[in-house]
C-alpha positions in Angstrom: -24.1 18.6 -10.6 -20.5 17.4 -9.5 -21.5 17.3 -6.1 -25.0 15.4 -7.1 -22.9 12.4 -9.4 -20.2 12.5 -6.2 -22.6 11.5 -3.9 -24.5 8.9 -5.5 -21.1 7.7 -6.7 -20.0 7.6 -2.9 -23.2 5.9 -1.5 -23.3 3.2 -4.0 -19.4 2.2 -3.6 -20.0 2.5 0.2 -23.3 -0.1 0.1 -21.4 -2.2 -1.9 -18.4 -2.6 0.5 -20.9 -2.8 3.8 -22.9 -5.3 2.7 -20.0 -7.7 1.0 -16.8 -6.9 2.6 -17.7 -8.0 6.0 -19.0 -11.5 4.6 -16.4 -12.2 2.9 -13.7 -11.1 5.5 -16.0 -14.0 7.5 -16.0 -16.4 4.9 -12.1 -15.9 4.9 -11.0 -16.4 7.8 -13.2 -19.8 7.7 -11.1 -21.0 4.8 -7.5 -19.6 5.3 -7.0 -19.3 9.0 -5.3 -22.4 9.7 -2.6 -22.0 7.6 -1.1 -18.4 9.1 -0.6 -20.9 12.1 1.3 -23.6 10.3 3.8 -22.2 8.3 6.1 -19.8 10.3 7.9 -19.1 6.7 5.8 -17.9 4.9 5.6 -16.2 1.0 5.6 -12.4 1.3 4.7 -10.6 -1.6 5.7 -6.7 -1.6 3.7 -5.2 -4.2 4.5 -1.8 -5.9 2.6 0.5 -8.3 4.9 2.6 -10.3 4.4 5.0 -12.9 7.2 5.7 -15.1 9.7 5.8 -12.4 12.4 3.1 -13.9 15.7 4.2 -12.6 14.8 4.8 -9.2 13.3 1.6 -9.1 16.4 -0.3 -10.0 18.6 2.0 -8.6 17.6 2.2 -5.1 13.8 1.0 -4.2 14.3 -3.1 -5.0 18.3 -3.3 -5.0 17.4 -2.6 -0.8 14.1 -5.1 -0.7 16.5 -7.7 -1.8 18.4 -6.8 1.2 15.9 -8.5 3.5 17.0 -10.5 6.4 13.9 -12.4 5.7 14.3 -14.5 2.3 10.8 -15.9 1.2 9.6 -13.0 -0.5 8.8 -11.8 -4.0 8.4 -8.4 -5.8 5.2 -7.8 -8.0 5.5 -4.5 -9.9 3.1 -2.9 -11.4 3.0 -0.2 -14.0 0.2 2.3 -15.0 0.7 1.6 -18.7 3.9 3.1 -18.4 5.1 5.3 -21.3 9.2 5.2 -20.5 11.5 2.3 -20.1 10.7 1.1 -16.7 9.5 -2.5 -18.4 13.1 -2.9 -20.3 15.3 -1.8 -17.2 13.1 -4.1 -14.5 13.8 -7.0 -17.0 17.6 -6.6 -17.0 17.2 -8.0 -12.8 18.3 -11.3 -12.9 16.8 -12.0 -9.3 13.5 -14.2 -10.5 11.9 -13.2 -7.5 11.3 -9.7 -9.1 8.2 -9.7 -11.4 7.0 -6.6 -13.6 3.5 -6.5 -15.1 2.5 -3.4 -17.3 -1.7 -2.1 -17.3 -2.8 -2.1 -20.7 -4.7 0.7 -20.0 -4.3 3.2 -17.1 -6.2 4.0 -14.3 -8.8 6.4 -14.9 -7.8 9.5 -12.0 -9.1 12.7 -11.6 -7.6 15.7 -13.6 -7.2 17.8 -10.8 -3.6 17.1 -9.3 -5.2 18.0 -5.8 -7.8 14.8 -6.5 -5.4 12.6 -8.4 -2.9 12.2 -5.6 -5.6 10.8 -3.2 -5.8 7.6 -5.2 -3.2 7.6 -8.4 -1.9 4.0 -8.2 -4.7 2.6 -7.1 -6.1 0.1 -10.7 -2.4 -1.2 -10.2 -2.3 -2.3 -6.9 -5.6 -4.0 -7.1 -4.2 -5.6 -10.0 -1.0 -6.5 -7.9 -3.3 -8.8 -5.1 -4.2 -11.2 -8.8 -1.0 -11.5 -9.9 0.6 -11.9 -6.2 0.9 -15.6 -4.6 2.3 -14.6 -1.1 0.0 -15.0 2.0 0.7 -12.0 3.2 1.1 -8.3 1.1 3.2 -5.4 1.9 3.0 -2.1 0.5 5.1 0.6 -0.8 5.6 3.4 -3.1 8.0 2.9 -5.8 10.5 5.6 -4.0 10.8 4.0 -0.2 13.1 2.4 1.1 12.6 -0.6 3.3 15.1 -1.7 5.8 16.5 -5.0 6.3 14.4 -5.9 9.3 11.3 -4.6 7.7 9.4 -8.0 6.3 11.1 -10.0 9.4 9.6 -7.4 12.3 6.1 -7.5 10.7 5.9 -11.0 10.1 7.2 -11.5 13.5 4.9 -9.3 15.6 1.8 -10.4 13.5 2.5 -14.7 14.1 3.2 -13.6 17.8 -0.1 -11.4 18.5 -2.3 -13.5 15.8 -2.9 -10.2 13.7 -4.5 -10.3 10.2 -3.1 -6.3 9.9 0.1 -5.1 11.2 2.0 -2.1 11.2 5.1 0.2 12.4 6.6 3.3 12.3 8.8 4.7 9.9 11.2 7.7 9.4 10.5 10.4 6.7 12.2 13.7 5.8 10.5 17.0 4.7 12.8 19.9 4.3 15.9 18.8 5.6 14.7 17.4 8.7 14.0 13.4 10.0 11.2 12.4 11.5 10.0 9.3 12.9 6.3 8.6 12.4 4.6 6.9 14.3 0.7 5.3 14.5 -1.4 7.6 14.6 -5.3 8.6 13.9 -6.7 8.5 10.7 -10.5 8.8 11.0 -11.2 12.2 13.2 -14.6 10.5 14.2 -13.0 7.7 15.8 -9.7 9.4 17.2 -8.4 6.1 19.7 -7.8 4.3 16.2 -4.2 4.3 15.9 -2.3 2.5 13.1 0.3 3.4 11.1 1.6 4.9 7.7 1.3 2.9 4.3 5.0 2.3 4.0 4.7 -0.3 7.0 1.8 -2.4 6.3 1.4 -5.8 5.5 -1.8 -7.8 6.1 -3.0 -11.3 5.3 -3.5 -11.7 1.5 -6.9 -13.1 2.2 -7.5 -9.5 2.7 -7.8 -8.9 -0.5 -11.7 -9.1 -1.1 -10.9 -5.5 0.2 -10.0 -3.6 -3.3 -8.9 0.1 -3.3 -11.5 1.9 -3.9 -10.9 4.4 -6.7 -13.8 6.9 -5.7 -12.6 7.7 -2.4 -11.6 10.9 -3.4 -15.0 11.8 -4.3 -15.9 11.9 -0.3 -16.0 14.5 1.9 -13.5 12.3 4.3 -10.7 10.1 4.3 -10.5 11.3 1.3 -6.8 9.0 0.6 -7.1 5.6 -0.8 -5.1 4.4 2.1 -7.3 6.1 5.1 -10.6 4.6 3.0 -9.2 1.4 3.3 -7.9 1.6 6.6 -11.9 2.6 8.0 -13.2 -0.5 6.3 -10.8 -2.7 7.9 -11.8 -0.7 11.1 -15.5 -1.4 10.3 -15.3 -5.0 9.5 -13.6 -6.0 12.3 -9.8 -6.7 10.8 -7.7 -7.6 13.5 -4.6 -4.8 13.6 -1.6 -4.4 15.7 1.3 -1.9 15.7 5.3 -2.2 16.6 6.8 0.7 17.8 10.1 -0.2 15.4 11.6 1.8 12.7 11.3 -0.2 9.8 11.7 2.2 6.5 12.2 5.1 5.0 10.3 7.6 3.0 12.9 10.2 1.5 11.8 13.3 -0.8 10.3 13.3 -3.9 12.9 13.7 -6.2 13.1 17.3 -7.4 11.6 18.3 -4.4 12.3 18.6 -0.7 9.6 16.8 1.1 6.9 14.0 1.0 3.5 12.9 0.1 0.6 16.0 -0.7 3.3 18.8 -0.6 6.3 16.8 -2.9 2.6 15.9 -5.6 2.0 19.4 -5.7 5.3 20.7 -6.4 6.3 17.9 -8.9 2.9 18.7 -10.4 4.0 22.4 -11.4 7.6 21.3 -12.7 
């Protein structure tokens, strides 16, 4: 029966998005395009979904986004309904261009810690693209780190090659040891896509008739929020680039020695 309500739950989402999504993106670019010409300066909005995770958010993740080289920016924070005191210590930052917004109600996620992890954060971020005003969004997790040239490489390369999706590589560390990751292929039925990792995106903000899709763990592929996203772009035609720089960092999970799946498992049995 699970894999009966999966299905339907998979084909309806995925009708939805084909017959809108590449539309809109149309209808977009129509309206907006002119201005990511004009204005070399542009408002960047980095937008973070968080989840009880307070300290390292003031401690570390937005003391180095306000380190930017590029200045225009601002920092929409997101909680999950949060249950600790992430609101009260993201209130004590005097910088106005930080702004924290808390769900009334969290995301609805699968039980299963193996499901969950393909698309926890996802009712914040979508709420993120309403409250943002930036023309172009980047994402993160609320433990990266983004290096000073992060905002100022991406805008850069985008303006110069015209792209409405860039990326770039980044450096991670799973037990013990660095490594720099680069783009690579997310779809196994289309293996010359290359792009790169979530903690280097940013895309135009028009791009934001593309939600996260909540159900994408229900398919049988691309089963993280991210890679679902990343095949509609693919499908509707965005227009993506990648830079070959080193522009962040994805450290462990604390309490654990490594990133992503492996760090949600472990944290998941402590």
């Amino acid at each position: 029966m699970k894999l009966i309500i999966n299905f339907f739950i998979v084909l309806t989402v995925s009708l939805k998005f084909l017959f809108i999504e590449y539309f809109l993106l149309v209808l977009q670019r129509l309206v907006h395009s002119k201005k990511y010409t004009k204005n070399k300066t542009p408002l960047v909005s980095i937008i973070i979904a968080t989840y009880n995770r307070g300290d390292i958010l003031v401690s570390r993740t937005i003391p180095h986004i306000l380190l930017q080289d590029y200045k225009n920016i601002e920092i929409i924070v997101i909680g999950d309904k949060c249950k600790d005191n992430t609101p009260n210590l993201i209130k004590k930052i005097s910088d106005k261009r930080v702004k924290f917004y808390d769900l009334k109600v969290r995301g609805k996620y699968p039980k299963s810690i193996i499901d969950r992890w393909f698309v926890q954060g996802t009712k914040p971020r979508n709420m993120g693209m309403k409250y943002a005003m930036g023309d172009w969004y980047v994402w993160m997790s609320d433990d990266d780190i983004l290096y000073p040239n992060h905002i100022s490489t991406l805008l850069e390369y985008a303006q110069s090659n015209d792209l409405e999706f860039v990326t770039a590589n980044y450096q991670e560390e799973r037990e013990g040891k660095v490594n720099i990751v680069k783009a690579q292929s997310y779809d196994k039925n289309h293996p010359d896509f290359l792009i790169g990792g979530m903690p280097s995106w940013m895309y135009r903000s028009y791009l934001k008739t593309f939600k996260w899709n909540i159900h994408s763990w229900r398919k049988k592929y691309n089963r993280p929020v991210d890679f679902d996203l990343l095949g509609r772009f693919r499908f509707c035609g965005v227009i993506m680039g990648h830079t070959d720089k080193v522009i962040a960092s994805v450290p462990p999970v604390f309490g654990t020695n490594t990133v992503g799946y492996e760090a949600a498992l472990i944290a998941d049995k402590d």
